[in-house]
Backbone as JSON Lines, residues from 0, in Angstrom:
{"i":0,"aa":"X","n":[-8.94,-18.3,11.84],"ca":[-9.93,-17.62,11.0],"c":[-9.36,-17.46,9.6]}
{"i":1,"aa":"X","n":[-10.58,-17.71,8.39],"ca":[-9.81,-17.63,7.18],"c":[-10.19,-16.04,6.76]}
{"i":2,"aa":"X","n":[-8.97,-15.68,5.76],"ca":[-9.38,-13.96,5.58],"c":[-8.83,-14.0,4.17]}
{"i":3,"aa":"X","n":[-9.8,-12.95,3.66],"ca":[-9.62,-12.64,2.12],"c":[-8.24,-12.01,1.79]}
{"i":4,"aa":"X","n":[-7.31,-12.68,0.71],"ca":[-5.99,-12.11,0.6],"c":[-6.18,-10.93,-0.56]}
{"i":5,"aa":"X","n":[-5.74,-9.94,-0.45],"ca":[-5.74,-8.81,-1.83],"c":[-4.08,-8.49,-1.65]}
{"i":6,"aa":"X","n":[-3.85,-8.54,-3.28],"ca":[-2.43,-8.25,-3.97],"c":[-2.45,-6.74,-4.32]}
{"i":7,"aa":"X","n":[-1.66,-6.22,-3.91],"ca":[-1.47,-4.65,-3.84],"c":[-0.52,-4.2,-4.89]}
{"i":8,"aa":"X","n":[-0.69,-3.82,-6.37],"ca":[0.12,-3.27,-7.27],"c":[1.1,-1.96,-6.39]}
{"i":9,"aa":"X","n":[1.31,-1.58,-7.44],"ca":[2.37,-0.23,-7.03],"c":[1.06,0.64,-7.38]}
{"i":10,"aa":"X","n":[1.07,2.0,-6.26],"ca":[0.29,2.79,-6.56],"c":[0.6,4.17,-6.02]}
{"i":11,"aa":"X","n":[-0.12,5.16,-5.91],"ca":[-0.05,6.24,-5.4],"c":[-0.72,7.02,-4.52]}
{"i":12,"aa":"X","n":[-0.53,7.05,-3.44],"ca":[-1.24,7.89,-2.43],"c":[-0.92,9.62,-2.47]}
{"i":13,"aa":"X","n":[-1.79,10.66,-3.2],"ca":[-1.35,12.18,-3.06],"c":[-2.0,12.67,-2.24]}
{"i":14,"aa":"X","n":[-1.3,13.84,-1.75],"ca":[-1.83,14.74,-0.96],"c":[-2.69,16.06,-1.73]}
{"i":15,"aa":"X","n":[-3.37,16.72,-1.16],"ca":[-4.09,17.57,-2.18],"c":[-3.27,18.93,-2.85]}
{"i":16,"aa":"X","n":[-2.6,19.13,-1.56],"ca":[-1.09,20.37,-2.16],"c":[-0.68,19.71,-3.27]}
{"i":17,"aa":"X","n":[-0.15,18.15,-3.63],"ca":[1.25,17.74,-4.68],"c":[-0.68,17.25,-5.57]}
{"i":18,"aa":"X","n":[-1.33,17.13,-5.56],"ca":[-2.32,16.99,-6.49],"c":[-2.64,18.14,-7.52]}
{"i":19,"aa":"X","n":[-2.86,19.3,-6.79],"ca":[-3.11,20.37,-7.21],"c":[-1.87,21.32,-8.29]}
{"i":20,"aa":"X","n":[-0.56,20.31,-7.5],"ca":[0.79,20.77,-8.42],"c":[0.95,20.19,-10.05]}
{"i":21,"aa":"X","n":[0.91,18.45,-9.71],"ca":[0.86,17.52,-10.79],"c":[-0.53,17.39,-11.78]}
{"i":22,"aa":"X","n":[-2.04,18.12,-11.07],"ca":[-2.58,17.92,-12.09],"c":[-3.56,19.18,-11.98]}
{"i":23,"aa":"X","n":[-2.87,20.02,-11.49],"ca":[-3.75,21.76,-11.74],"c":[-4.51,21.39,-10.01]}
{"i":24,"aa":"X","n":[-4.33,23.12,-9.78],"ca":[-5.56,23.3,-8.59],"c":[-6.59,22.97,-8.71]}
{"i":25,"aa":"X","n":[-7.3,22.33,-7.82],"ca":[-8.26,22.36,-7.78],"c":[-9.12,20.66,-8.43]}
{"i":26,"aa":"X","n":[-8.1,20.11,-8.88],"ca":[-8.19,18.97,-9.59],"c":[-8.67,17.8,-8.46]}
{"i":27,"aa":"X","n":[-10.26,17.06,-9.44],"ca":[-10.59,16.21,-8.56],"c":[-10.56,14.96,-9.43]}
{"i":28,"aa":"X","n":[-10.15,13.84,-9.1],"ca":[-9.76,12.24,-9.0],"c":[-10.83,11.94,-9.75]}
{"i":29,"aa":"X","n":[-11.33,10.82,-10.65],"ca":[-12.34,10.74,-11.51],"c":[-12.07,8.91,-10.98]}
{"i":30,"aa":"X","n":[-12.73,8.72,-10.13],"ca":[-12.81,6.65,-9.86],"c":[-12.86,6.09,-11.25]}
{"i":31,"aa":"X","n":[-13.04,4.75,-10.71],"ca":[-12.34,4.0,-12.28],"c":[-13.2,2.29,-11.5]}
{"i":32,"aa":"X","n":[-12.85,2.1,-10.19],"ca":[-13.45,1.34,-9.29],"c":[-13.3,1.24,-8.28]}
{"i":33,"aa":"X","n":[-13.93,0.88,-7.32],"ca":[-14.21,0.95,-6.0],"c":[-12.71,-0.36,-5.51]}
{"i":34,"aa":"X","n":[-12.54,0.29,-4.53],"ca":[-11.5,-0.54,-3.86],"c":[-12.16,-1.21,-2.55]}
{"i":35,"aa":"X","n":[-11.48,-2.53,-1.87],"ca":[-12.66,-3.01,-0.91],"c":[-12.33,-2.43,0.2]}
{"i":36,"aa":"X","n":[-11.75,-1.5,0.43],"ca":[-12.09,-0.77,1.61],"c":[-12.96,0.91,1.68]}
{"i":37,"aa":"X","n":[-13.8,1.06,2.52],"ca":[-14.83,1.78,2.4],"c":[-14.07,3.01,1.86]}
{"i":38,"aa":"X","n":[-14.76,3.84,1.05],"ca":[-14.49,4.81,0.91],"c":[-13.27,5.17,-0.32]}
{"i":39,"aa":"X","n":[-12.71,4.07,-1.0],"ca":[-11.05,4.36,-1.61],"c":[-11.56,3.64,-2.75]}
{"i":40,"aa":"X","n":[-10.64,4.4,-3.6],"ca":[-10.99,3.99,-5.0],"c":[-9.57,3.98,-5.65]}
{"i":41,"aa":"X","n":[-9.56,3.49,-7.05],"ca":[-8.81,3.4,-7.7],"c":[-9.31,4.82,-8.66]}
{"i":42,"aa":"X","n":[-8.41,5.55,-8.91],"ca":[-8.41,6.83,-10.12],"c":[-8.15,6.43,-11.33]}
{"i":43,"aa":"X","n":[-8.74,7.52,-12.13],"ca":[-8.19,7.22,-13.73],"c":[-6.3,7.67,-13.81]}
{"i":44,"aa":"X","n":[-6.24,8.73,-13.17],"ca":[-5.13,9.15,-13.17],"c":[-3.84,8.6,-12.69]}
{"i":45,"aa":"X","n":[-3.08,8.88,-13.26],"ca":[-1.64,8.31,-13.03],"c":[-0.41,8.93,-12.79]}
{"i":46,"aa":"X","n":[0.79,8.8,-12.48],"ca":[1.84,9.83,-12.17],"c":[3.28,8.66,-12.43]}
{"i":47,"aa":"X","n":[4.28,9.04,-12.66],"ca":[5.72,8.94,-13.11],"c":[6.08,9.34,-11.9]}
{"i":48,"aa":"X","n":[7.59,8.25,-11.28],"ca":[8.25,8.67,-10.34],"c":[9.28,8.42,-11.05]}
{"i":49,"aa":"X","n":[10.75,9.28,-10.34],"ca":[11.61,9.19,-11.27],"c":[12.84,9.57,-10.17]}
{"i":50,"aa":"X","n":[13.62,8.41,-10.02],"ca":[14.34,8.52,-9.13],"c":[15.36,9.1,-9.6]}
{"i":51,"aa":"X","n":[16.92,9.54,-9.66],"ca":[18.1,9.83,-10.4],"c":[17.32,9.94,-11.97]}
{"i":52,"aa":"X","n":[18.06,9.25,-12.95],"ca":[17.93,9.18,-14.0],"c":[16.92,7.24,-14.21]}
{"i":53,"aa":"X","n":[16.68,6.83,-13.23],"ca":[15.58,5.76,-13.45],"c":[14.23,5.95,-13.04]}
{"i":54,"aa":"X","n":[12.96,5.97,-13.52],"ca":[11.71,6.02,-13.76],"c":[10.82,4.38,-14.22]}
{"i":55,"aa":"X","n":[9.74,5.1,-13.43],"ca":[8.49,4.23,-13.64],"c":[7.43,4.79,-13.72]}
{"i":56,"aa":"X","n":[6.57,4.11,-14.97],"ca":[5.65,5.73,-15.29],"c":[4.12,4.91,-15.08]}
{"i":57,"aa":"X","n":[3.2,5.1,-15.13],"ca":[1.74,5.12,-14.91],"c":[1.44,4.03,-13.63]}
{"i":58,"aa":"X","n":[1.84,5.35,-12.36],"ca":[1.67,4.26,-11.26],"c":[0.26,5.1,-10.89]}
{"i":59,"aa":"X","n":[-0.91,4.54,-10.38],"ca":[-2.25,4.81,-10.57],"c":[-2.49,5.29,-9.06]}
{"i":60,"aa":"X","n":[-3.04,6.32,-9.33],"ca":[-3.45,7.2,-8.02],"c":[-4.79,6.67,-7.35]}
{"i":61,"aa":"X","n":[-4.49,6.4,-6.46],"ca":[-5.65,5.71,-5.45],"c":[-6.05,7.05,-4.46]}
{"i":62,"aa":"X","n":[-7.87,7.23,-4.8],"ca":[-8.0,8.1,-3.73],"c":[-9.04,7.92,-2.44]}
{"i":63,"aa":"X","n":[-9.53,8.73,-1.6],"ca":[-9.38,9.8,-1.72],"c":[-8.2,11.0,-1.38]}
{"i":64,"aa":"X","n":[-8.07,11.83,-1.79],"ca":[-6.36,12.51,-1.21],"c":[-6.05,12.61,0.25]}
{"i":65,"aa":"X","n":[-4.89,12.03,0.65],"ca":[-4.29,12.05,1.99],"c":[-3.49,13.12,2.2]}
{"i":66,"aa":"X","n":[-3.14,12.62,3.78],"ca":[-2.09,13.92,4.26],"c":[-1.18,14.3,3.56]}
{"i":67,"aa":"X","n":[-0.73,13.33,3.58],"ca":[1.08,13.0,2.75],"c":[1.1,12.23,1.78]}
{"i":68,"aa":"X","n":[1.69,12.49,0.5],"ca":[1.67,11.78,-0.53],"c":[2.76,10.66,-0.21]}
{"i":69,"aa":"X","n":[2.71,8.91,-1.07],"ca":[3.26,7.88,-0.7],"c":[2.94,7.34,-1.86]}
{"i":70,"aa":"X","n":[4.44,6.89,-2.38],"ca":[4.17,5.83,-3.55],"c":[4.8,4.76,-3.0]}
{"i":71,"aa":"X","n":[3.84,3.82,-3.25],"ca":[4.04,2.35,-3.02],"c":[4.86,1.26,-4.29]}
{"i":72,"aa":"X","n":[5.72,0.79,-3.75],"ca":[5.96,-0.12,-4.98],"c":[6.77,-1.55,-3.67]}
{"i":73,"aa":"X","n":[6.93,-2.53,-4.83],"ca":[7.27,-3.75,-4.39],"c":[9.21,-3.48,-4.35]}
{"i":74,"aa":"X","n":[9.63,-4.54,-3.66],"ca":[11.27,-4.46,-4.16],"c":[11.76,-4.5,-5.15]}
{"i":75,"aa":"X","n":[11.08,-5.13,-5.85],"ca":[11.25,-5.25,-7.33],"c":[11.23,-3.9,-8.23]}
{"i":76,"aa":"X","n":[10.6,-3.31,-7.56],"ca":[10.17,-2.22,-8.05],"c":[11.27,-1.36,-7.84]}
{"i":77,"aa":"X","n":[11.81,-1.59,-6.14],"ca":[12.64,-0.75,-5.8],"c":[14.59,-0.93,-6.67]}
{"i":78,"aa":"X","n":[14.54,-2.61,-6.76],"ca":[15.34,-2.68,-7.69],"c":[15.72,-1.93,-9.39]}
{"i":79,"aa":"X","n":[14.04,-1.86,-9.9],"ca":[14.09,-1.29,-11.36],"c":[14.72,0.65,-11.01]}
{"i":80,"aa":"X","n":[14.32,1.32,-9.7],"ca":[14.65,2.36,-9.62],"c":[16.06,2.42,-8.99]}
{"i":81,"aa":"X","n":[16.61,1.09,-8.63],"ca":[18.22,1.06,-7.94],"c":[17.97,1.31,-6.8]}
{"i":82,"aa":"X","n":[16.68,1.76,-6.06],"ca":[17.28,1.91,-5.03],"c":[16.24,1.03,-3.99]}
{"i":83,"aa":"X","n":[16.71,0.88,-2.03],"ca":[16.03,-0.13,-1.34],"c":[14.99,0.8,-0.9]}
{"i":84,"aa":"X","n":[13.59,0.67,-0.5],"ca":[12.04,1.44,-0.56],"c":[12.4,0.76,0.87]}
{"i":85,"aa":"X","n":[12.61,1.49,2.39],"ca":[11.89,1.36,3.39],"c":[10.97,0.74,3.35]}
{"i":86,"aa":"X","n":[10.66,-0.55,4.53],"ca":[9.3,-1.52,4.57],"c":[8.8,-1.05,5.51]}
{"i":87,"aa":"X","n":[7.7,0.23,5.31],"ca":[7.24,0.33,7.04],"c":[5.35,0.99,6.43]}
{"i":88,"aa":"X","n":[4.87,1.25,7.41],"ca":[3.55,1.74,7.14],"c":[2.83,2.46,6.47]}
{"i":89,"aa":"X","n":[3.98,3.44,6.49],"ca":[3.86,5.01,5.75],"c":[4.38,6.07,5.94]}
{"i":90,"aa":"X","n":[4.82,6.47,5.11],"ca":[5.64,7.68,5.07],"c":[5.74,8.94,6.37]}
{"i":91,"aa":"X","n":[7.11,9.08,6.65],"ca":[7.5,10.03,7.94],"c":[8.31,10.93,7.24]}
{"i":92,"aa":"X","n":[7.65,12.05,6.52],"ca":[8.4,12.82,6.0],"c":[9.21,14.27,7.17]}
{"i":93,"aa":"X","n":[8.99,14.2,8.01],"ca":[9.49,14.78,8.89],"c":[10.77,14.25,9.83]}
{"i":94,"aa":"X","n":[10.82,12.7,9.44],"ca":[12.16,11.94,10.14],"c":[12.57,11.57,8.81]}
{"i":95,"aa":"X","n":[14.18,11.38,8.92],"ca":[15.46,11.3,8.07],"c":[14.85,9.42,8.12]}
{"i":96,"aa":"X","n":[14.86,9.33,6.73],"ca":[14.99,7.86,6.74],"c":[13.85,7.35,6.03]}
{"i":97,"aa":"X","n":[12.81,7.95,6.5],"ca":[11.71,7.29,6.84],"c":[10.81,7.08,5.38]}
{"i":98,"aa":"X","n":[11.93,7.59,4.23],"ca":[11.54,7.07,2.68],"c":[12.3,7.59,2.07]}
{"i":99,"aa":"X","n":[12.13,7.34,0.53],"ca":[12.84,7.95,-0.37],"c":[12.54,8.9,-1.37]}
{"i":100,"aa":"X","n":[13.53,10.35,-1.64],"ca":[12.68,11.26,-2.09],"c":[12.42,10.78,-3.75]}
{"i":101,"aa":"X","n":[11.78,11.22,-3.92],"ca":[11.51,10.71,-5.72],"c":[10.8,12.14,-6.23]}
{"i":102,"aa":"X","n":[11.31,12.46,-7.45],"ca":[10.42,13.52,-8.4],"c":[9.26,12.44,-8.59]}
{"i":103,"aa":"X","n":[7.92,13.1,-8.51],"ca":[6.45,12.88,-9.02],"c":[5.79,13.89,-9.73]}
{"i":104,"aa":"X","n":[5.49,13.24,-11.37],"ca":[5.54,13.76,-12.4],"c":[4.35,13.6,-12.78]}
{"i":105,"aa":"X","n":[2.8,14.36,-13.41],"ca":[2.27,14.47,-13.64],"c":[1.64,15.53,-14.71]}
{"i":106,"aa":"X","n":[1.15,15.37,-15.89],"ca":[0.75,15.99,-16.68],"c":[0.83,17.48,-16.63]}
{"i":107,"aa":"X","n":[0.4,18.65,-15.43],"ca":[0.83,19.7,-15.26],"c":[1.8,20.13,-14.52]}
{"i":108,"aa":"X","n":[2.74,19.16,-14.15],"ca":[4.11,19.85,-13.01],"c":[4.5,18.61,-12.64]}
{"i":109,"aa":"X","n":[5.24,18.73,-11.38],"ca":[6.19,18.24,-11.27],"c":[6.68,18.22,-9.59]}
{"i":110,"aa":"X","n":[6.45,17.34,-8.65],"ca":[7.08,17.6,-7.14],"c":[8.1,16.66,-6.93]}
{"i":111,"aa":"X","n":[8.88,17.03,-6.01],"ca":[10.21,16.31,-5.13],"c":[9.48,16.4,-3.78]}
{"i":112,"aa":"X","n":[9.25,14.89,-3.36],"ca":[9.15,14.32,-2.07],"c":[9.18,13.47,-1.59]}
{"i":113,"aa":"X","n":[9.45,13.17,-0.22],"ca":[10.04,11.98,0.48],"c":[8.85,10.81,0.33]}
{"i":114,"aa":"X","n":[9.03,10.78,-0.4],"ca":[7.57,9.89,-0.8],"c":[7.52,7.78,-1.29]}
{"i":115,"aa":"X","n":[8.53,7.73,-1.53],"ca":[8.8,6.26,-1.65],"c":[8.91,5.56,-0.83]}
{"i":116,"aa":"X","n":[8.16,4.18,-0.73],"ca":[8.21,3.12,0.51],"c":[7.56,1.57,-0.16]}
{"i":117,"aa":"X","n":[8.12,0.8,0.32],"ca":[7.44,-0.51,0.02],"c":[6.45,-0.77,1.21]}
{"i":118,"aa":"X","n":[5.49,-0.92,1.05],"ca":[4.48,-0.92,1.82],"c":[4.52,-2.3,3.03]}
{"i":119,"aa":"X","n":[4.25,-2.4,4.58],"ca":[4.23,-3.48,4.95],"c":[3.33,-4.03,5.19]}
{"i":120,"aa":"X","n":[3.35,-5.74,5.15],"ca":[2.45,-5.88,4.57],"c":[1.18,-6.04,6.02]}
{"i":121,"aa":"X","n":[0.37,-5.95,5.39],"ca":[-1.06,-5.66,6.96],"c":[-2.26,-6.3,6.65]}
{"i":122,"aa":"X","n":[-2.67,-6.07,7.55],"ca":[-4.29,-6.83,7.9],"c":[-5.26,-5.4,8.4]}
{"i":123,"aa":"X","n":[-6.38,-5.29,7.48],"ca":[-7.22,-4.43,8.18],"c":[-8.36,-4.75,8.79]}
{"i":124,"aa":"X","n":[-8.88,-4.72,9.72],"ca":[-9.64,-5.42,10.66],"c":[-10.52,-4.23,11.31]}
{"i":125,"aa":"X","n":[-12.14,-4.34,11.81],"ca":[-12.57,-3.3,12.31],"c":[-12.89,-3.73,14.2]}
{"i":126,"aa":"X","n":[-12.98,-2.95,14.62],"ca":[-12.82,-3.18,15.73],"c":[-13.52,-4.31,16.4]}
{"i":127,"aa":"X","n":[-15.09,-4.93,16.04],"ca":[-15.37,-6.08,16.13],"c":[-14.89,-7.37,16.27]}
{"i":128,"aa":"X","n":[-14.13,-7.58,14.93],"ca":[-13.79,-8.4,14.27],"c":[-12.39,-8.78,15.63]}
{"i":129,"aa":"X","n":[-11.83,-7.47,15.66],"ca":[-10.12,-7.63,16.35],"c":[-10.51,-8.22,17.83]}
{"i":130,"aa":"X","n":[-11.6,-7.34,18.65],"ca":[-11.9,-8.02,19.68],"c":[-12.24,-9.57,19.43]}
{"i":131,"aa":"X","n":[-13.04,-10.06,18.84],"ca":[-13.28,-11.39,18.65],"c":[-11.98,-12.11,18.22]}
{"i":132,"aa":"X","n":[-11.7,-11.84,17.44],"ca":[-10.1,-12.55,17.53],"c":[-8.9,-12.19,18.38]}
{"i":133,"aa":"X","n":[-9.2,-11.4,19.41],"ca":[-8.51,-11.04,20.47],"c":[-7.17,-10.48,19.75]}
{"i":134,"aa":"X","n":[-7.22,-9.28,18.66],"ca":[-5.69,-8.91,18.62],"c":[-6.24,-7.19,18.42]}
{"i":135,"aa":"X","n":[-5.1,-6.26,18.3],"ca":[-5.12,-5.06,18.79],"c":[-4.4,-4.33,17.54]}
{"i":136,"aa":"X","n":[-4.64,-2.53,17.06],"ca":[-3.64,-1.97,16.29],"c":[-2.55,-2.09,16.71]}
{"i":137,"aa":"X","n":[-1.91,-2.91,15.75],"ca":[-0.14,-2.37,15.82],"c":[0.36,-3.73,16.48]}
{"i":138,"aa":"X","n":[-0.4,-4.8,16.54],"ca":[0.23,-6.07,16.89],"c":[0.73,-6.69,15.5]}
{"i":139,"aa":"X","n":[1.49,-7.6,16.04],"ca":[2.23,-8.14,14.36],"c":[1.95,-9.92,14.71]}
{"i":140,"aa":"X","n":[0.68,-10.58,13.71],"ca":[0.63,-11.52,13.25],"c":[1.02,-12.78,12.01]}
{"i":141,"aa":"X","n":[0.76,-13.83,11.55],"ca":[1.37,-14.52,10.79],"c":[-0.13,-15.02,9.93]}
{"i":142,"aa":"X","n":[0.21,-15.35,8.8],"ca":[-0.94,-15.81,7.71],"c":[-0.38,-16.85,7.11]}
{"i":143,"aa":"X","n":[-0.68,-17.8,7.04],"ca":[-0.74,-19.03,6.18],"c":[-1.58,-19.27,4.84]}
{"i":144,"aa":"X","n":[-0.76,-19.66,3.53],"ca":[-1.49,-19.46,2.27],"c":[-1.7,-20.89,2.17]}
{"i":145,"aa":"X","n":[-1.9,-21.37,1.23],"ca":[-2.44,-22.91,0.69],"c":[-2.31,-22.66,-0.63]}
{"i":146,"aa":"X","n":[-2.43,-23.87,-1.05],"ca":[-2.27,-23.98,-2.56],"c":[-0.49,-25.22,-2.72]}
{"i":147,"aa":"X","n":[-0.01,-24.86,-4.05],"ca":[1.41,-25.56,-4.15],"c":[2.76,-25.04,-4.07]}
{"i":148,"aa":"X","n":[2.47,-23.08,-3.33],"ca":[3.73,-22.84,-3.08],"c":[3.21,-21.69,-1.8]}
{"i":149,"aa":"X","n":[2.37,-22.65,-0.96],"ca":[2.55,-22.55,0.31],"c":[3.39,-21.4,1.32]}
{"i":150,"aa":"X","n":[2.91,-20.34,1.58],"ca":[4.02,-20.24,2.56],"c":[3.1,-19.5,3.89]}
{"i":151,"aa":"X","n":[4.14,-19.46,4.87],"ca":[3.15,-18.69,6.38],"c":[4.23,-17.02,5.98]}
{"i":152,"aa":"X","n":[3.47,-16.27,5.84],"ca":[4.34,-14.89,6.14],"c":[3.9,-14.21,7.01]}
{"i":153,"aa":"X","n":[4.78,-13.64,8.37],"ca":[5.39,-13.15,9.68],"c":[5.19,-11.76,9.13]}
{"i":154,"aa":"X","n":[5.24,-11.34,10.92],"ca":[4.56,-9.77,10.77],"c":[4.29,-8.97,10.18]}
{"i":155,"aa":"X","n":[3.12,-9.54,9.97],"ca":[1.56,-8.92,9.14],"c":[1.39,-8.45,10.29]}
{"i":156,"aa":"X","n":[1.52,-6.32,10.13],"ca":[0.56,-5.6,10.77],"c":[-0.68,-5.4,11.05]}
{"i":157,"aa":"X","n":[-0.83,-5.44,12.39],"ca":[-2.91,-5.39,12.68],"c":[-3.12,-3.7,12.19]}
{"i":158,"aa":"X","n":[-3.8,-3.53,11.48],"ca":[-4.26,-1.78,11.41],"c":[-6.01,-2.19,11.71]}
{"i":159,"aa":"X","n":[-6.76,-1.57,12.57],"ca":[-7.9,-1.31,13.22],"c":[-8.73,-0.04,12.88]}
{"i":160,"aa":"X","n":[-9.57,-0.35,12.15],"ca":[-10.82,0.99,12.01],"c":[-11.89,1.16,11.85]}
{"i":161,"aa":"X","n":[-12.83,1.71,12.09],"ca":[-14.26,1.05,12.43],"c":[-14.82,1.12,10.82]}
{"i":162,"aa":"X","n":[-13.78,1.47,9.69],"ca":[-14.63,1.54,8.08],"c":[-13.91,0.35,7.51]}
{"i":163,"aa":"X","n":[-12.85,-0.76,8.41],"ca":[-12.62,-1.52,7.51],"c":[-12.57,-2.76,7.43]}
{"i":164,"aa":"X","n":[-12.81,-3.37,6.28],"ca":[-13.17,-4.22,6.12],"c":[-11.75,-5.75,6.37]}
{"i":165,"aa":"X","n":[-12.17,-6.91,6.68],"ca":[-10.77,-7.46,6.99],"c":[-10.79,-8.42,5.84]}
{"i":166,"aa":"X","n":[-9.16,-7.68,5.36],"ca":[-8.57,-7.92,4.26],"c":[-6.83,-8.5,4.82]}
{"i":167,"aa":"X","n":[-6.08,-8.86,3.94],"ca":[-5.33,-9.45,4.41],"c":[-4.08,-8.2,2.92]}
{"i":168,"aa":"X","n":[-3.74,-7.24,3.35],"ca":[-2.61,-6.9,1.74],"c":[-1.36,-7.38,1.77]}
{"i":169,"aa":"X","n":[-1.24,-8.1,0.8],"ca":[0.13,-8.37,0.64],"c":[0.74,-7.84,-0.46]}
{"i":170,"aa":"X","n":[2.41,-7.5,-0.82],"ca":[2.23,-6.9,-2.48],"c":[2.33,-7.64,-3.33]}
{"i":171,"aa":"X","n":[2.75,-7.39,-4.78],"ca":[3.05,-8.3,-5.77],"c":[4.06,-9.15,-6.29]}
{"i":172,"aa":"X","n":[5.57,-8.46,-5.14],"ca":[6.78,-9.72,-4.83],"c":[5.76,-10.78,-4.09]}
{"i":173,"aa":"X","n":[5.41,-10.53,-2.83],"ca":[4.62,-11.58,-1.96],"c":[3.78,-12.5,-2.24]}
{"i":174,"aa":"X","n":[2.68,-12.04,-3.2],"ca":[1.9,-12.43,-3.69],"c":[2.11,-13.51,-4.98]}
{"i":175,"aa":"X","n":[3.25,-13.49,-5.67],"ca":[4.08,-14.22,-6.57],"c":[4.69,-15.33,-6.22]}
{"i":176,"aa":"X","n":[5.41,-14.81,-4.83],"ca":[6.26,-15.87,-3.95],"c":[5.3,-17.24,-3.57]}
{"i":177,"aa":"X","n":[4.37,-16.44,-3.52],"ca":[3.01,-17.67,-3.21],"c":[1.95,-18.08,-4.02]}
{"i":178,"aa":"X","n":[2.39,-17.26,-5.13],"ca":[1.42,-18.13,-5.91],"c":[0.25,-17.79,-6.21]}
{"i":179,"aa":"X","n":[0.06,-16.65,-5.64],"ca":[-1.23,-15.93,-5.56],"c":[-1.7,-15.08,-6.61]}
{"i":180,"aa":"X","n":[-2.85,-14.77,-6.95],"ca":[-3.44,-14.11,-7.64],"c":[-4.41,-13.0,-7.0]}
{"i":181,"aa":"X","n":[-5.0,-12.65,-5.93],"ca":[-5.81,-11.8,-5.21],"c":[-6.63,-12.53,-5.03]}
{"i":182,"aa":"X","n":[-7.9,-12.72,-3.64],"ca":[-8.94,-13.02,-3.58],"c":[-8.72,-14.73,-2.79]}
{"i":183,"aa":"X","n":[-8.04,-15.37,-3.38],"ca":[-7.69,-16.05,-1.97],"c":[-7.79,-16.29,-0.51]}
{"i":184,"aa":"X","n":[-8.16,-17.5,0.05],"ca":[-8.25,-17.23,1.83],"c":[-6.79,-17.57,2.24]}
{"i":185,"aa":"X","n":[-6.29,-16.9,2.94],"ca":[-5.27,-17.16,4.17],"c":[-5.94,-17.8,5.44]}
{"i":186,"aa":"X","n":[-5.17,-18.49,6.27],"ca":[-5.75,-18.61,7.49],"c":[-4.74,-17.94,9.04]}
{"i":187,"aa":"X","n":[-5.4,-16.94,9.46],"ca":[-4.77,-16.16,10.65],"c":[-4.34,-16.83,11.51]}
{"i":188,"aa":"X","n":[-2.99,-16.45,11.9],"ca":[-1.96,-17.38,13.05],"c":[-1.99,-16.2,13.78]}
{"i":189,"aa":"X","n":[-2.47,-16.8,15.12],"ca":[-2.63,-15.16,16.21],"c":[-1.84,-15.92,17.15]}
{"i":190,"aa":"X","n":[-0.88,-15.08,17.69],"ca":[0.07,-15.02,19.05],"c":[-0.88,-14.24,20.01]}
{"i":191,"aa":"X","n":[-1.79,-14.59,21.1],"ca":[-2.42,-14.11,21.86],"c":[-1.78,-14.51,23.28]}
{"i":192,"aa":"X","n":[-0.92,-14.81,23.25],"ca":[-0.24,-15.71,24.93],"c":[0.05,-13.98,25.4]}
């Protein structure tokens, strides 16, 4: 099956507590554009993470506000801040490890939280779709790109939900490596044995 590829900048996932810190109580997200999965948008707003004494500033808050705040960036990314961003789903701020803390800096304040991760990369699929292609949340598949720098990239997480749409995210190291620009078809390599 061929599936739409989307390139995932560095961005920001807040929670409404570290929202209400960085840009006043009570503060609501102003869209900018619709993102292709139901319900999520891209914000006007932006926030500074700032690891030690290295920073990266207008990483763009994607909403609507979640549990736990999570900034996403590529390795590259994680290189410009020195340090390696965990590759996993999302942030486990309750287990040792499970990211990196970073100050997140915003126009009225200022939070420290375990909040850094390089995002892995996934497939969102709604439950239809997964039955018909016979795969399940939390299975790990392979995608094949086309074009002249070709490549198949290995476990691509299945995430399953009945609001989403099937997209293929990869980030913007990945997406480079191949050549890609967003919007692209991949074609799905399913291990169903």
């Amino acid at each position: 099956m061929k599936v739409i590829i989307q390139i995932s900048g560095r961005h920001c996932h807040i929670s409404r507590k570290d929202l209400d810190i960085v840009y006043g109580k009570g503060y609501k997200l102003k869209p900018i554009k619709k993102l292709s999965q139901t319900g999520q948008f891209a914000s006007q707003e932006t926030v500074t993470i700032k690891v030690g004494n290295k920073k990266i500033e207008d990483i763009r808050i994607l909403g609507p506000v979640r549990k736990n705040t999570q900034v996403e960036i590529s390795l590259s990314g994680g290189h410009r801040l020195n340090i390696k961003p965990p590759i996993i789903r999302h942030v486990h701020p309750e287990s040792a490890g499970g990211c990196i803390p970073a100050e997140i800096i915003g126009p009225n304040g200022k939070v420290r939280s375990c909040a850094i991760i390089a995002a892995r990369r996934h497939l969102h699929t709604n439950p239809k779709t997964a039955k018909k292609l016979k795969i399940k949340d939390g299975q790990l598949i392979s995608l094949k790109t086309s074009g002249k720098r070709s490549v198949i990239f290995n476990n691509i997480l299945v995430r399953v939900h009945p609001s989403f749409k099937t997209r293929v995210h990869l980030d913007t190291d990945e997406g480079n490596a191949a050549g890609l620009i967003g919007g692209e078809k991949g074609e799905l390599m399913l291990n169903n044995s």
